[in-house]
SEMI-533367 format. One record per residue (C-alpha): x, y, z; residue in one letter. Coordinates in steps of 0.2 Angstrom, whole numbers. Example, Ala and Ser with C-alpha at 12.3 -4.5 7.8 and 13.67 -1.06 7.14 Angstrom:
<sites>
      X      Y      Z  code
     62    -22     39     A
     68     -5     36     S
</sites>
This chain:
<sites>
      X      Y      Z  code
   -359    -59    174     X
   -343    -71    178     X
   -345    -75    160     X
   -342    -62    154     X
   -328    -57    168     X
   -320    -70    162     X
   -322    -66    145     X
   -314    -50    148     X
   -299    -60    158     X
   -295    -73    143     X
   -295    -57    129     X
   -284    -48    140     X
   -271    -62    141     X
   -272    -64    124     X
   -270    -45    118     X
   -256    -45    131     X
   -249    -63    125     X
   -251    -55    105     X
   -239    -39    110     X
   -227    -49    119     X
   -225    -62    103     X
   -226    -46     92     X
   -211    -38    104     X
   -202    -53    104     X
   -203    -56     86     X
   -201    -37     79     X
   -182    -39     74     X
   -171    -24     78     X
   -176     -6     77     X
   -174      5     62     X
   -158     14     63     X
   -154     30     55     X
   -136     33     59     X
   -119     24     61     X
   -103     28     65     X
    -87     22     56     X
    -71     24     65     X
    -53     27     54     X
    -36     37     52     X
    -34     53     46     X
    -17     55     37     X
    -19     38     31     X
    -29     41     13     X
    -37     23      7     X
    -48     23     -8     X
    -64     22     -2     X
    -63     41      6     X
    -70     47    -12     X
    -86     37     -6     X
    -81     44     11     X
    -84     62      5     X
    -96     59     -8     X
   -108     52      5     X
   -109     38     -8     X
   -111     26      9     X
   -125     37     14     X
   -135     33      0     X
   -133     15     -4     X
   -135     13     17     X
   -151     22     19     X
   -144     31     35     X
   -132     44     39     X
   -113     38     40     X
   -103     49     54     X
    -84     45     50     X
    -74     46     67     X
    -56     48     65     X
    -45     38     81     X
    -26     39     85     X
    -25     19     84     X
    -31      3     80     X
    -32     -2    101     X
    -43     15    102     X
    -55      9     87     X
    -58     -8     98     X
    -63      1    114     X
    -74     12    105     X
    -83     -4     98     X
    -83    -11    115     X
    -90      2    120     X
   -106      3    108     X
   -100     20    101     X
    -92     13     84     X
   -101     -1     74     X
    -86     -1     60     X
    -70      1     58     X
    -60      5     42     X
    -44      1     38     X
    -41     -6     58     X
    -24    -12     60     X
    -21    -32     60     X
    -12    -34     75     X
    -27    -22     88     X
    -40    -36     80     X
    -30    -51     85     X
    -28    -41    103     X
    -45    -38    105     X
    -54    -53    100     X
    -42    -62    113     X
    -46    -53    125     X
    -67    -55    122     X
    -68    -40    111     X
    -86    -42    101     X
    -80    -39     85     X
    -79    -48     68     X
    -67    -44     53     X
    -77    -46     38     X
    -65    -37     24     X
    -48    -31     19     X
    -45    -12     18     X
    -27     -9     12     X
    -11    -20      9     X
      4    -12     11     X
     19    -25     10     X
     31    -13      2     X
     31     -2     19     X
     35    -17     30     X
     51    -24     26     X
     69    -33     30     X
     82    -24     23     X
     99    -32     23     X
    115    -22     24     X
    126    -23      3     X
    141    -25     11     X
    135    -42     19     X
    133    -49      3     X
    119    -59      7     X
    103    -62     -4     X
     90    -73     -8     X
    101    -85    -13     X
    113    -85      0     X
    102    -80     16     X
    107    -94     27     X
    123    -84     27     X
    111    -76     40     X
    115    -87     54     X
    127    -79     68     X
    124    -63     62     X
    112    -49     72     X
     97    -46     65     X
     85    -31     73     X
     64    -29     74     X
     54    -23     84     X
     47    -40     94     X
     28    -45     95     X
     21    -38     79     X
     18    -40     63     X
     36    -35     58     X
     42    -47     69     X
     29    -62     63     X
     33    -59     44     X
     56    -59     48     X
     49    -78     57     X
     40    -82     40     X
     53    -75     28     X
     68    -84     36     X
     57   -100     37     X
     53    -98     18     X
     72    -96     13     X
     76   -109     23     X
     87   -100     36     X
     89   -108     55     X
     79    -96     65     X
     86   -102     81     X
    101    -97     74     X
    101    -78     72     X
    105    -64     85     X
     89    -56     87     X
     89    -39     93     X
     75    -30    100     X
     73    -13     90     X
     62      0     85     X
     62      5     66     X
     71     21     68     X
     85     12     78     X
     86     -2     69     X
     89     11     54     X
    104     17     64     X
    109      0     70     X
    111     -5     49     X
    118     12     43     X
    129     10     57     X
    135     -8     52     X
    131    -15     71     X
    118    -28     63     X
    117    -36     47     X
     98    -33     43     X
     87    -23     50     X
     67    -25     50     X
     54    -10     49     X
     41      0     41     X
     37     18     36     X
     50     32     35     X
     63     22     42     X
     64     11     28     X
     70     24     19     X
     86     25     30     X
     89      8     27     X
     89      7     10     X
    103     19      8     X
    116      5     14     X
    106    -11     12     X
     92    -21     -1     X
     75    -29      5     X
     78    -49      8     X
     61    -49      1     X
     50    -36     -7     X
     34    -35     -3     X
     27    -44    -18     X
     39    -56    -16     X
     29    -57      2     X
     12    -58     -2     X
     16    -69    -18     X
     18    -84     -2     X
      5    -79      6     X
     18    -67     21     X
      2    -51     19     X
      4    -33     29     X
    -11    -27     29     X
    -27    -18     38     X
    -42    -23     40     X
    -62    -18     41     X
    -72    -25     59     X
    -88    -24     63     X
    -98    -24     79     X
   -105    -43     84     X
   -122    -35     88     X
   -122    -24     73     X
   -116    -38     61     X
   -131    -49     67     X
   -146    -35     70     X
   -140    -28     52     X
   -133    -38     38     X
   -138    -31     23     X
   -129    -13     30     X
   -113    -20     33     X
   -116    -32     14     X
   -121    -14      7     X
   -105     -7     16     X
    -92    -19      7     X
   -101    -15     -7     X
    -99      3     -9     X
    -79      0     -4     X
    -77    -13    -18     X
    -84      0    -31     X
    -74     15    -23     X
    -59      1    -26     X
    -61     -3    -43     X
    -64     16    -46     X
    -50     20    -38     X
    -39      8    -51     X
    -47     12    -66     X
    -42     30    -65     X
    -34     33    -47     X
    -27     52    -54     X
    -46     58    -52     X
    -46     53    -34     X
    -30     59    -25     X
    -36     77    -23     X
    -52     69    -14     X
    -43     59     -7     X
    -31     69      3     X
    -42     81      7     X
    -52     67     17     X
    -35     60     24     X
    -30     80     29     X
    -15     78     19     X
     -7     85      4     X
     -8     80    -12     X
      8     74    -17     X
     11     64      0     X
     -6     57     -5     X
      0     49    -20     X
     18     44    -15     X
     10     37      2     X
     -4     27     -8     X
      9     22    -23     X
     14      9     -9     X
     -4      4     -4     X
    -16    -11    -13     X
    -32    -13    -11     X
    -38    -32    -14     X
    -54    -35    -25     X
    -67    -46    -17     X
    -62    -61    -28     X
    -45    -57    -22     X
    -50    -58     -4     X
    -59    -75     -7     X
    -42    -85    -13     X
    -31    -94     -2     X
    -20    -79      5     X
    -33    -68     12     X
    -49    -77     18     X
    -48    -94     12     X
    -37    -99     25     X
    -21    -85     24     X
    -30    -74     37     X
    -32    -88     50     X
    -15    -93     47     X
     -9    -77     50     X
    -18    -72     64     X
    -12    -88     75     X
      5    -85     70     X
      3    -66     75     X
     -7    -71     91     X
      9    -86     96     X
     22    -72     92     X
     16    -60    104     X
     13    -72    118     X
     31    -78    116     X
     36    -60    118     X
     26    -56    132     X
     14    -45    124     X
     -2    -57    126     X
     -5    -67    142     X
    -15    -81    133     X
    -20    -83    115     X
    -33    -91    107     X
    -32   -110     99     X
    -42   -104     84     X
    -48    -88     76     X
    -56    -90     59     X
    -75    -89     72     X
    -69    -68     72     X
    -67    -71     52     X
    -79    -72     40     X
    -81    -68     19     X
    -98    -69     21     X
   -101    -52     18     X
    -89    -50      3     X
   -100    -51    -14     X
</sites>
């Protein structure tokens, strides 16, 4: 009787030994549904796919598209556990939130949109390319902590202009628009509609192609969830997948898209095409040279990071950030 008591005792620790190895080694649980965060009235190619449920398919679960106000809201949400993607995630909220501890990993390049960030110098100054250290003495206006204000550092650095030497003005596009038409600063630094305003008196210092031609990139970016990225791989690989097709579809004959297009971005058509006129959508072997994830997105998020801690806008930043970047899943 104790023999087989005891028999009963060793093939109970071993079936309970057995489903806690089984537990233990089962992986992650199916899933049946994410949820993508992005911008409405910001229309990027993929949204054909968006609309089509192409990512549906080629997933294998349902994809809810959840539209935010911001790129700050988008990182909260992921914090949260309520987002595992983002789309199109602007540059400067990922360099925020993986400062400050956010779990999130930027795997991909949504949209480049150089020509809609620019430095427009007033035509009566005279100054160009050619002449730009003309620029020292002179008021130059940006908004400070951002982007804007990192690509002005890395322009006037390129053209070999003393940037200790120029007036900075802290401004807001749509008055530093003002400030240039008005002739109180000598160049003005924005994006959107308030470039508009400043070319009617002045010439970009730089175009945008000029820019990204030296590796100086305005762009939005895709981020995932750390715990998604690591419980689902082949998703988020499927994911990039899906986008580069909807890319390269989107090129090959973009006057097919823009009515699907805008209607998924809750806009109209023709400020659906003039708006993506301006945008670019780097190929995956794009994004594996130098200026993208072989080094320029690391550059640039350190730069980003140092320029907003010297304006105030980050306590502390990070020594390093290529651990939160990774073309791992770009095939």
């Amino acid at each position: 009787m104790k023999n087989v008591k005891l028999i009963g005792i060793v093939v109970a620790v071993v079936v309970v030994a057995v489903i806690g190895y089984s537990q233990l080694n089962k992986g992650p649980a199916s899933i049946e549904k994410i949820t993508v965060a992005y911008f409405l009235e910001w229309p990027t190619a993929n949204q054909v796919a968006q609309v089509e449920k192409t990512y549906d398919e080629e997933l294998g679960v349902e994809v809810e598209w959840r539209a935010f106000g911001n790129g700050n809201e988008m990182t909260q949400a992921m914090v949260s556990g309520n987002v595992q993607i983002a789309y199109s995630q602007g540059f400067v909220p990922f360099v925020v939130g993986v400062t400050n501890n956010a779990p999130i990993t930027l795997v991909g390049v949504a949209v480049t949109y150089a020509e809609n960030d620019l430095c427009i110098v007033a035509d009566r100054t005279g100054i160009t390319q050619d002449n730009a250290q003309d620029l020292e003495g002179m008021k130059v206006a940006t908004p400070i902590g951002n982007v804007t204000h990192y690509k002005l550092l890395r322009t006037l650095d390129h053209l070999n202009v003393d940037i200790n030497a120029i007036d900075l003005v802290q401004m807001n596009p749509a008055d530093a628009a003002v400030a240039l038409v008005r002739g109180d600063v000598a160049m003005s630094c924005g994006f959107g509609g308030a470039l508009a305003k400043m070319r009617e008196v002045g010439t970009p210092l730089m175009t945008g192609a000029e820019q990204e031609a030296i590796g100086i990139n305005t762009f939005d970016v895709i981020t995932v969830h750390n715990d998604f990225l690591r419980d689902y791989p082949e998703l988020v690989r499927k994911f990039m997948q899906v986008t580069e097709q909807a890319n390269q579809a989107y090129k090959n004959n973009p006057d097919d898209k823009y009515a699907t297009i805008a209607n998924a971005a809750g806009m109209d058509l023709q400020p659906t095409i003039d708006f993506m006129a301006k945008f670019g959508f780097p190929s995956v072997r794009e994004q594996q040279g130098r200026n993208w994830f072989n080094g320029g997105i690391q550059e640039i998020s350190l730069g980003v990071a140092e320029v907003m801690e010297e304006a105030g806008n980050l306590e502390t930043i990070l020594d390093d950030y290529s651990p939160f970047i990774t073309a791992d899943y770009l095939q």
